[in-house]
MARKE-197720 format. One record per atom (N, C-alpha, C): x, y, z. Coordinates in steps of 0.001 Angstrom, whole numbers, plus 500000, padded with zeros to 6 digits. Layout:
XYZ/...
END
This chain:
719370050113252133/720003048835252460/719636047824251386/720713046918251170/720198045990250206/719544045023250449/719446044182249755/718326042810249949/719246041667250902/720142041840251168/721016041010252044/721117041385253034/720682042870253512/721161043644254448/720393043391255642/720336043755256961/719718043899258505/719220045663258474/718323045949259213/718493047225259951/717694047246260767/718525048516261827/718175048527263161/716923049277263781/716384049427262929/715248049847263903/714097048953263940/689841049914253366/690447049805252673/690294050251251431/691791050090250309/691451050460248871/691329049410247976/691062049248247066/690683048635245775/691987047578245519/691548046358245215/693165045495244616/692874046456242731/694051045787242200/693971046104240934/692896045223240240/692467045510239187/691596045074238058/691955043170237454/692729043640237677/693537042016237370/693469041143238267/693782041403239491/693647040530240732/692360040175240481/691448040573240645/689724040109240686/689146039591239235/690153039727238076/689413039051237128/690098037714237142/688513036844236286/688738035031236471/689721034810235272/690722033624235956/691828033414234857/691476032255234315/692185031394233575/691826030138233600/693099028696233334/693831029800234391/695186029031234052/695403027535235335/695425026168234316/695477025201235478/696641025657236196/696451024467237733/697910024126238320/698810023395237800/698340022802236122/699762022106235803/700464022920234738/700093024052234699/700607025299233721/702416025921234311/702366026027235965/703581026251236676/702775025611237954/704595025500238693/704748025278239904/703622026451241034/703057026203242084/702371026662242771/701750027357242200/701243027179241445/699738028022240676/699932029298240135/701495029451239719/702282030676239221/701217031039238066/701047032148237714/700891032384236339/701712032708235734/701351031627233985/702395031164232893/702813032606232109/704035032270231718/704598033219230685/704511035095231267/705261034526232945/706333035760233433/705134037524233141/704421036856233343/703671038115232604/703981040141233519/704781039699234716/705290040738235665/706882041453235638/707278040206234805/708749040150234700/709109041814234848/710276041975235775/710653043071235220/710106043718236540/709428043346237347/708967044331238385/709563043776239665/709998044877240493/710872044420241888/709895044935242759/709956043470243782/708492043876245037/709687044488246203/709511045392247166/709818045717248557/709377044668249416/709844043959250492/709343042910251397/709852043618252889/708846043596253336/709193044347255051/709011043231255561/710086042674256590/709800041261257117/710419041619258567/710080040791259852/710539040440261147/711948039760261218/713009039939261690/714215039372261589/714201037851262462/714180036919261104/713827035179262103/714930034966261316/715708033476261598/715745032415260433/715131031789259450/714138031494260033/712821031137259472/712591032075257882/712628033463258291/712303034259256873/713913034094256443/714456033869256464/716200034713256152/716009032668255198/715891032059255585/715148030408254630/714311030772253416/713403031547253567/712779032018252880/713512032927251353/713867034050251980/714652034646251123/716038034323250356/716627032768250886/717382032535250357/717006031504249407/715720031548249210/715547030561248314/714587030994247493/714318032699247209/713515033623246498/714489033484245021/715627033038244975/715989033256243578/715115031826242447/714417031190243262/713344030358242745/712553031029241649/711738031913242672/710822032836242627/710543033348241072/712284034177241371/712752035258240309/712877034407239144/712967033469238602/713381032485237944/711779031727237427/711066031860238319/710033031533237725/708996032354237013/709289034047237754/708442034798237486/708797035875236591/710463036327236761/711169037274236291/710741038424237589/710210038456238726/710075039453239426/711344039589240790/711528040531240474/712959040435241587/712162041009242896/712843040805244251/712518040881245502/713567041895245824/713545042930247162/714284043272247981/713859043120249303/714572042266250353/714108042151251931/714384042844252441/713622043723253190/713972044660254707/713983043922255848/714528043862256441/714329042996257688/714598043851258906/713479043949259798/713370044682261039/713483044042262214/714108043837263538/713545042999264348/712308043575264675/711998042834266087/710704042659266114/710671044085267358/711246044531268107/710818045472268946/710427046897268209/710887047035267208/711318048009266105/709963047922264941/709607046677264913/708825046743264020/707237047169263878/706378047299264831/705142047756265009/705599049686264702/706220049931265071/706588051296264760/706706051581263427/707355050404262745/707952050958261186/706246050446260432/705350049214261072/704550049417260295/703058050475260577/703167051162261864/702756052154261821/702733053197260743/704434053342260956/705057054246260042/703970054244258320/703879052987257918/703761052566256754/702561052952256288/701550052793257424/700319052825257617/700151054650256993/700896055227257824/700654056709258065/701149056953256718/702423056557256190/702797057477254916/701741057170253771/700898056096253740/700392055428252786/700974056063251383/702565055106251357/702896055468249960/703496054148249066/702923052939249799/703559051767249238/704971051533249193/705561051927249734/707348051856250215/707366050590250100/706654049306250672/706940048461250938/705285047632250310/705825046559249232/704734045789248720/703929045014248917/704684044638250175/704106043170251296/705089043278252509/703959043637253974/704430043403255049/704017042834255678/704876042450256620/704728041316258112/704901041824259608/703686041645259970/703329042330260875/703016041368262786/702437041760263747/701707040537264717/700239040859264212/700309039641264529/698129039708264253/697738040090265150/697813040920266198/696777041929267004/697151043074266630/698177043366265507/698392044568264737/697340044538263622/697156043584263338/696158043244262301/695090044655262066/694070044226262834/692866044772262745/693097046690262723/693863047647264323/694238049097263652/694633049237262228/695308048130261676/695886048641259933/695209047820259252/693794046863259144/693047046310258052/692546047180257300/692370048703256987/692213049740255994/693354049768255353/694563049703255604/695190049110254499/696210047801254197/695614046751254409/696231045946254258/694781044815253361/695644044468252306/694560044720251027/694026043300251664/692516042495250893/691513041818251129/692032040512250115/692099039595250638/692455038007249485/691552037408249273/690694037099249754/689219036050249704/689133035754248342/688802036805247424/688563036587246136/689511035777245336/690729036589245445/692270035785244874/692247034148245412/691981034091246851/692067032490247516/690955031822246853/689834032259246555/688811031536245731/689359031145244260/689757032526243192/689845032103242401/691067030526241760/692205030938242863/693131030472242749/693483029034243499/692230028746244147/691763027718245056/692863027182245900/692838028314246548/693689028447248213/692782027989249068/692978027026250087/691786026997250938/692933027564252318/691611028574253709/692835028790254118/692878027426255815/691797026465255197/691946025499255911/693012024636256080/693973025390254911/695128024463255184/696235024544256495/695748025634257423/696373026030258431/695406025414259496/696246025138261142/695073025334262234/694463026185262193/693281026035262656/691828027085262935/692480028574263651/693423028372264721/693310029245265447/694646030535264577/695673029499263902/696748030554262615/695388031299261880/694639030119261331/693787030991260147/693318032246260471/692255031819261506/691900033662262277/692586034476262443/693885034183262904/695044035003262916/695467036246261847/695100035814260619/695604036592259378/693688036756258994/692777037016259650/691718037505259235/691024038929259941/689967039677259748/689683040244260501/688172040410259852/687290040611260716/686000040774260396/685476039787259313/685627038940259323/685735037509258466/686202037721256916/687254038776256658/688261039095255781/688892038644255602/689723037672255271/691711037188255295/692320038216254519/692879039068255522/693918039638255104/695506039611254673/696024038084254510/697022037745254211/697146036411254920/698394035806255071/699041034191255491/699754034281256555/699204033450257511/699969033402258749/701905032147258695/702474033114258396/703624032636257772/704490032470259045/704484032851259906/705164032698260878/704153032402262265/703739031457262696/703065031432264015/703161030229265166/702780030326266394/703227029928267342/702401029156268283/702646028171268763/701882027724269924/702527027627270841/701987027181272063/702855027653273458/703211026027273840/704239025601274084/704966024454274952/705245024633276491/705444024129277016/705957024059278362/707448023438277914/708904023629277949/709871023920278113/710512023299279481/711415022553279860/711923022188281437/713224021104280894/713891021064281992/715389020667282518/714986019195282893/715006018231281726/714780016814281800/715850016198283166/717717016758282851/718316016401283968/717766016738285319/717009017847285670/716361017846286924/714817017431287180/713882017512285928/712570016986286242/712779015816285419/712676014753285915/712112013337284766/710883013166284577/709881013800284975/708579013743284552/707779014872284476/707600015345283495/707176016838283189/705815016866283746/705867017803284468/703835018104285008/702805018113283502/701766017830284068/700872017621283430/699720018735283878/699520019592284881/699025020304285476/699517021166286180/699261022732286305/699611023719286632/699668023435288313/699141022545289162/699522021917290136/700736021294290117/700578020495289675/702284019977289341/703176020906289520/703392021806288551/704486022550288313/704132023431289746/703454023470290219/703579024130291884/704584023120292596/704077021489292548/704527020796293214/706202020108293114/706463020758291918/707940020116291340/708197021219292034/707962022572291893/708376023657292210/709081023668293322/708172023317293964/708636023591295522/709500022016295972/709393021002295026/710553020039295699/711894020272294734/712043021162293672/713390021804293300/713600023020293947/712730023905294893/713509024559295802/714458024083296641/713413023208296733/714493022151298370/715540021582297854/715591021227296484/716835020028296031/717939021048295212/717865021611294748/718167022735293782/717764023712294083/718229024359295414/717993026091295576/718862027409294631/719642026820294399/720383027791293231/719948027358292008/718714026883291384/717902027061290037/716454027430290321/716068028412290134/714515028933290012/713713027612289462/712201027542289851/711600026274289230/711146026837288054/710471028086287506/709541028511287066/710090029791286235/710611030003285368/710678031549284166/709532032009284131/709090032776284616/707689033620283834/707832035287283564/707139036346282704/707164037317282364/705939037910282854/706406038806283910/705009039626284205/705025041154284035/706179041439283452/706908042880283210/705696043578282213/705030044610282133/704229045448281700/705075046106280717/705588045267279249/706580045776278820/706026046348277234/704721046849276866/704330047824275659/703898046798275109/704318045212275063/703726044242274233/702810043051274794/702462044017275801/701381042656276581/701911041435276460/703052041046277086/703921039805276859/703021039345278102/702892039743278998/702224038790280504/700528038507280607/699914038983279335/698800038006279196/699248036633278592/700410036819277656/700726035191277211/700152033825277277/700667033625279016/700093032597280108/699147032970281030/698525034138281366/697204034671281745/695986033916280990/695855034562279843/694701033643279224/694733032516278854/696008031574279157/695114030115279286/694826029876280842/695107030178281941/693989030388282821/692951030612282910/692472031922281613/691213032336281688/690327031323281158/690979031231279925/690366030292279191/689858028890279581/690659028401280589/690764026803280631/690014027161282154/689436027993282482/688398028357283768/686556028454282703/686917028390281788/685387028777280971/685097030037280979/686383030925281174/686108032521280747/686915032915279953/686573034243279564/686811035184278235/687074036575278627/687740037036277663/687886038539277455/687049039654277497/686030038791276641/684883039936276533/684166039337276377/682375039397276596/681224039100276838/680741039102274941/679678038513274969/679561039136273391/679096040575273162/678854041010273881/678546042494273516/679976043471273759/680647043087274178/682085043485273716/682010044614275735/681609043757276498/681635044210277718/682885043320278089/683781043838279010/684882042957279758/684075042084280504/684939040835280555/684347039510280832/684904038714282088/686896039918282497/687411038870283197/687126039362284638/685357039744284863/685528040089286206/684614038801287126/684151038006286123/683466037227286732/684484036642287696/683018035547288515/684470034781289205/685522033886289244/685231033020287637/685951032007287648/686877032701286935/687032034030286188/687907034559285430/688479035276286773/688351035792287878/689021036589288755/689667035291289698/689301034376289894/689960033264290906/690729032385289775/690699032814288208/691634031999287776/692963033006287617/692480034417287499/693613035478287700/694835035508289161/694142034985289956/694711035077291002/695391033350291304/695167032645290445/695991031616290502/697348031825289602/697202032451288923/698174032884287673/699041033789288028/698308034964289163/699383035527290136/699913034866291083/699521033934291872/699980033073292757/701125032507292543/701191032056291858/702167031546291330/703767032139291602/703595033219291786/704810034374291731/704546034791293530/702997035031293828/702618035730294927/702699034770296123/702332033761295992/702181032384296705/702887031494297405/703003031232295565/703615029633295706/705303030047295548/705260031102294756/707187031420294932/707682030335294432/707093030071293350/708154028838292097/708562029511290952/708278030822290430/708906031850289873/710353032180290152/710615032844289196/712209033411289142/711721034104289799/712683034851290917/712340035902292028/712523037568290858/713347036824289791/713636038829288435/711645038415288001/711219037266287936/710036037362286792/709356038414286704/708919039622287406/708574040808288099/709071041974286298/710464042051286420/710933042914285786/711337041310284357/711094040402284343/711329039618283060/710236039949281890/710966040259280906/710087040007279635/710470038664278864/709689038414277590/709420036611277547/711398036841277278/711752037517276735/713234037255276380/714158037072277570/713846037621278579/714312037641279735/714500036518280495/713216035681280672/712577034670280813/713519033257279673/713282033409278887/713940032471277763/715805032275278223/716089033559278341/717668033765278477/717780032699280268/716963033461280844/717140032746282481/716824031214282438/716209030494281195/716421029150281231/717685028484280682/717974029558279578/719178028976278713/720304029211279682/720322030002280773/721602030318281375/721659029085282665/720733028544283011/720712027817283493/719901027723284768/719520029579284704/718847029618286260/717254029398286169/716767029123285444/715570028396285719/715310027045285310/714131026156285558/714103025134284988/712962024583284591/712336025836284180/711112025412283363/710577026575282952/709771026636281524/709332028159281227/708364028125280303/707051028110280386/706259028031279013/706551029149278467/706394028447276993/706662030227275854/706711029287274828/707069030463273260/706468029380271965/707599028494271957/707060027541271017/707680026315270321/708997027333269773/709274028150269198/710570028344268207/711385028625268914/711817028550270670/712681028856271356/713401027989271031/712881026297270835/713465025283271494/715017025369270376/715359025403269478/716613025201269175/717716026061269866/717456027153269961/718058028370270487/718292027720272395/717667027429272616/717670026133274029/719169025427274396/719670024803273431/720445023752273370/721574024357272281/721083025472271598/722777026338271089/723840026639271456/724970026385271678/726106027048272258/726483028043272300/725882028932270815/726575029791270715/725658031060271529/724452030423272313/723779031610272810/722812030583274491/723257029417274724/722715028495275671/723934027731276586/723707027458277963/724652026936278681/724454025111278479/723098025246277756/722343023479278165/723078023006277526/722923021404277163/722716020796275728/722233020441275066/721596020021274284/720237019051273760/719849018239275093/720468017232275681/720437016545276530/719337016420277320/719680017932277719/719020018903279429/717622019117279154/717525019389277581/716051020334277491/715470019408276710/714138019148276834/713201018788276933/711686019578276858/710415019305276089/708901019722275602/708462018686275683/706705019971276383/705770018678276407/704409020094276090/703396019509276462/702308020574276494/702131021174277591/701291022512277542/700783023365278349/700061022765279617/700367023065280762/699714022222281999/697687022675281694/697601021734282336/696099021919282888/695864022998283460/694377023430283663/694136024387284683/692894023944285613/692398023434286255/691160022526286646/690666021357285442/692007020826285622/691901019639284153/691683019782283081/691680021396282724/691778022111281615/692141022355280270/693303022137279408/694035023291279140/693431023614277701/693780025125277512/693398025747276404/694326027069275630/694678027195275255/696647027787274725/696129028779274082/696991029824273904/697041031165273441/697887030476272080/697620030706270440/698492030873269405/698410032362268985/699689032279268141/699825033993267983/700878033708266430/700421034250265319/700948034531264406/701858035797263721/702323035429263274/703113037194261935/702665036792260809/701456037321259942/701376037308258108/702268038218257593/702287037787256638/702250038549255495/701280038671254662/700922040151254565/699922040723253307/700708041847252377/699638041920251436/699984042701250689/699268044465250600/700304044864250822/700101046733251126/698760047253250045/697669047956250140/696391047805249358/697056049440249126/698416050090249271/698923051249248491/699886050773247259/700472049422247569/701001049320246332/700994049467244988/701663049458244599/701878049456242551/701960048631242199/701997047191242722/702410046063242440/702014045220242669/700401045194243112/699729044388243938/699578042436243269/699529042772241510/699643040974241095/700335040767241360/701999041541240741/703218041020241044/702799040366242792/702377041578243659/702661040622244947/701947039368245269/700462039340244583/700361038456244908/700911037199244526/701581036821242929/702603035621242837/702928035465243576/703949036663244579/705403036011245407/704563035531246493/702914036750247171/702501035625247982/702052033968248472/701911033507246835/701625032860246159/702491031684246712/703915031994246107/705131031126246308/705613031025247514/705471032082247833/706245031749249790/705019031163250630/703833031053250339/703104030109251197/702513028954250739/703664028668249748/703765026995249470/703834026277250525/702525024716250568/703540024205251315/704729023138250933/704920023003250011/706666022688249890/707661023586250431/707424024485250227/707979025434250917/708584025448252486/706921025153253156/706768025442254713/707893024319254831/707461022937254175/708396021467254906/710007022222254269/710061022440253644/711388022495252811/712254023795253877/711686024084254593/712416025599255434/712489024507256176/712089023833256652/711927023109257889/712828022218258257/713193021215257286/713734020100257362/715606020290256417/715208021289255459/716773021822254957/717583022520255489/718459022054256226/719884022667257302/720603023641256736/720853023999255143/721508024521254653/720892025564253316/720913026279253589/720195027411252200/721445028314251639/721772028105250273/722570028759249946/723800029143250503/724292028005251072/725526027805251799/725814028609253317/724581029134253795/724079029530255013/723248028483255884/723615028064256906/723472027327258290/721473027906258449/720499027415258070/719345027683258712/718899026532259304/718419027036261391/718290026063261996/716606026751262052/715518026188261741/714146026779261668/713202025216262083/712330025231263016/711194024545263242/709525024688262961/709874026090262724/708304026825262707/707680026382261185/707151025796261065/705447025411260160/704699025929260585/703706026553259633/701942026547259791/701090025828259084/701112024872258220/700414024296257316/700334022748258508/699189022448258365/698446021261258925/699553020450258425/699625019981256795/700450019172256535/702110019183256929/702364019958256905/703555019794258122/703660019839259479/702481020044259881/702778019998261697/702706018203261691/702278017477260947/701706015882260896/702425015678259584/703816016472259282/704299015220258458/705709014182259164/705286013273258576/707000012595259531/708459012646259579/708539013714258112/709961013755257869/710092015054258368/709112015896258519/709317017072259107/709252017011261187/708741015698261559/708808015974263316/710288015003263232/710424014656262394/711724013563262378/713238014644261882/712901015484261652/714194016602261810/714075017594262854/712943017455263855/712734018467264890/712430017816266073/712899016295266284/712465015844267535/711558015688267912/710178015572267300/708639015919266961/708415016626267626/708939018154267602/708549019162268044/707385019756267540/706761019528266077/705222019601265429/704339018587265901/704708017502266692/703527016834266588/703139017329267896/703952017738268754/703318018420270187/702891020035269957/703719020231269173/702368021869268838/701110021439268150/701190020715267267/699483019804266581/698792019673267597/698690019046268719/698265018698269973/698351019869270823/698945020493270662/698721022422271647/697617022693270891/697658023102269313/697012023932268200/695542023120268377/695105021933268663/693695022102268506/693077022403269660/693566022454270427/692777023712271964/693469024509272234/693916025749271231/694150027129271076/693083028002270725/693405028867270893/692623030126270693/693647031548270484/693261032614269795/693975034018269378/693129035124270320/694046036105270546/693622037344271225/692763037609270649/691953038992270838/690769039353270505/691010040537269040/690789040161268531/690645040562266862/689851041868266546/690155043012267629/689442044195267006/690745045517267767/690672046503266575/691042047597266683/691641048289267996/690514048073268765/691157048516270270/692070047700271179/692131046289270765/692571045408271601/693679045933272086/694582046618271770/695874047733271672/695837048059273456/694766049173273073/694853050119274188/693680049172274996/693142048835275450/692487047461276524/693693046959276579/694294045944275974/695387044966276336/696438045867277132/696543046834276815/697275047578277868/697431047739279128/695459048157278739/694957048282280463/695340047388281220/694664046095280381/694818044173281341/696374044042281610/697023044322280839/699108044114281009/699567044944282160/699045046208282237/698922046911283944/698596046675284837/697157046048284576/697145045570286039/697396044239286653/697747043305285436/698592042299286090/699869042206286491/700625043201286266/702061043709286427/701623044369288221/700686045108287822/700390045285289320/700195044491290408/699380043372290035/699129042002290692/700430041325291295/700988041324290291/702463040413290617/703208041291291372/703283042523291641/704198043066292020/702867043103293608/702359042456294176/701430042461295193/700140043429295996/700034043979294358/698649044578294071/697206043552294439/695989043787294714/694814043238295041/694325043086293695/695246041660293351/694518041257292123/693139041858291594/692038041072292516/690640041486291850/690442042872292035/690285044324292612/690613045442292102/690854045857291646/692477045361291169/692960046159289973/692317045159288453/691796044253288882/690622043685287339/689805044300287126/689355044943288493/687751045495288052/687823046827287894/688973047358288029/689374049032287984/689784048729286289/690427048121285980/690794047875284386/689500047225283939/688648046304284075/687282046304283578/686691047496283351/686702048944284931/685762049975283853/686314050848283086/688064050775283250/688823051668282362/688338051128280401/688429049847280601/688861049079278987/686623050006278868/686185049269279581/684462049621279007/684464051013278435/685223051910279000/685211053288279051/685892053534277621/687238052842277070/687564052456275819/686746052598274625/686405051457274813/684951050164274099/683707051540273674/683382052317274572/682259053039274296/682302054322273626/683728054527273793/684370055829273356/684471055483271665/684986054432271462/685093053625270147/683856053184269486/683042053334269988/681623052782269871/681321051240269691/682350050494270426/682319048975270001/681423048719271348/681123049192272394/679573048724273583/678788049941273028/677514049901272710/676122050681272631/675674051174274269/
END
């Protein structure tokens, strides 16, 4: 497929990467190195099918122009894609020069997904230029393994024509709940995803319960953590919700987050936390019943006056099988400009293609004004999510554990004994953990 096209489904950097250069930043644009020295070499790019990247790539003939290195994009969606970078993992034959992956994919493939620290030093990247909780995102074992180029914080989402005052607390949204049953029985109050669907979509909004209760995943010795009690009575508020209080979509059971997203845009729900990059797709015609009007963001409710948010990123790194590893790092170079980040952001039009994109990761654009001033300050309320966030748990197994935990809250909701099936998945995941040798 070509570089325009869709489809449907550690080792050593080179010698060059690690030696000191001494080329300023006023030599080229983004700290290019001068005089094309790659020219002539075409990188492979395995990417997630967004707008967001499809912005990106239409504005790679920059790139090529600065560097002489030509690009080809693969673009995978996203159900398709943990498979193909499996795939990648296993052939270790560099097919692809730089891929984009989720960061709890991270850590199973950090053997090959090559190491930057050195390059970000020499080239004086700091990777503080992101929130705390993106940065970790693209690290592992205090490694940075690439740029969190695509990532997310969670909003709360709702139907301004039916709520005029958005909850502020996960009480609330009980309490709107149940007075838009009564007023509005043909709109659900509540979208949520509790479907056990391979991608642990229904811890999402689980762990900011946990979290915003003063519990955790795991203990520091890497023992499961959510059996205590404020982590098991905050589990069972999080099922309640569905089990209880019945302010849920009565599908949320069998909804995944897409499911969930679609049942707000269609009109039958009227409220749904999930990330910030829904919101344009919200008020689209060509895929939403709303209008701008209707929909409306604010932040994540409280949880005992709480709140504390799940972020979740996609990097890009560079493949540590490649042939091409300087070449890649330039282009990494250039696509995590931030001129760049604002310039995807705030430009409607790329190469005579319609890109509607909100997503930043750079600090300086979640807090710049021309960038919340083309998005409705949809960054300045993820800025305000992003500094009481936190990322899933950053090791190898999280895979098969997160599994366990996505089962038995699927079980929960479907009117399983919450705390049982926690503590039956507490000694399954330990049993994991020891097999792996991550508990002694």
């Amino acid at each position: 497929m070509n570089k325009r096209s869709l489809i449907g489904a550690g080792l050593a950097a080179a010698a060059m990467l690690t030696a000191p250069i001494t080329v300023s930043a006023e030599d080229t644009p983004y700290n290019l190195l001068p005089d094309k020295p790659f020219a002539g070499t075409k990188l492979n790019i395995l990417s997630v099918v967004t707008p967001q990247f499809d912005g990106l790539m239409l504005r790679d003939g920059e790139f090529t122009e600065l560097t002489g290195i030509e690009t080809e994009w693969t673009f995978i969606p996203f159900g398709s894609l943990q498979e193909k970078i499996n795939a990648e993992g296993i052939a270790a034959n560099g097919t692809f020069d730089v891929v984009n992956y989720l960061d709890s994919w991270g850590p199973p493939n950090a053997h090959w997904l090559m190491k930057i620290d050195d390059l970000l030093a020499r080239d004086g990247i700091s990777m503080d230029r992101y929130p705390a909780a993106f940065a970790r995102s693209a690290q592992f074992e205090g490694e940075t393994l690439g740029f969190p180029l695509r990532a997310h914080p969670q909003l709360l989402f709702y139907r301004k024509d039916l709520i005029p005052e958005p909850p502020k607390s996960w009480e609330e949204v009980i309490e709107i709940g149940k007075e838009l049953k009564a007023s509005n029985p043909d709109v659900a109050p509540l979208a949520l995803y509790y479907n056990n669907d391979g991608n642990r979509q229904n811890l999402f909004i689980w762990i900011n319960f946990l979290w915003a209760a003063g519990a955790d995943v795991f203990n520091d010795d890497w023992t499961p953590a959510w059996t205590t009690e404020e982590a098991l009575q905050a589990t069972e508020d999080y099922i309640a919700l569905h089990t209880v209080h019945e302010v849920t979509n009565p599908n949320s059971l069998a909804f995944v987050e897409q499911d969930a997203r679609q049942s707000f845009m269609q009109g039958n729900s009227a409220m749904i936390p999930v990330w910030w990059w829904a919101y344009s797709g919200f008020y689209n015609p060509d895929s939403s019943t709303l209008t701008k009007d209707q929909v409306a963001f604010t932040g994540m409710p409280t949880y005992n006056g709480v709140v504390k948010t799940y972020a979740i990123s996609m990097p890009f790194s560079i493949s540590a099988y490649s042939a091409n590893k300087d070449a890649a790092w330039e282009f990494m170079k250039w696509l995590s400009n931030p001129d760049m980040d604002k310039a995807n952001a705030t430009e409607r039009e790329v190469g005579g293609k319609t890109i509607i994109n909100n997503v930043v990761t750079h600090i300086s654009s979640l807090t710049d004004a021309d960038v919340n001033a083309a998005n409705d300050g949809i960054q300045s309320a993820a800025w305000d999510s992003l500094k009481e966030s936190d990322i899933m748990p950053q090791i190898p197994e999280w895979p098969e554990v997160g599994d366990i935990l996505s089962a038995a809250i699927a079980e929960a909701a479907a009117g399983g004994d919450t705390r049982q099936l926690m503590i039956a998945a507490a000694e399954r995941a330990e049993k994991v953990l020891r097999r792996a040798g991550r508990i002694q």
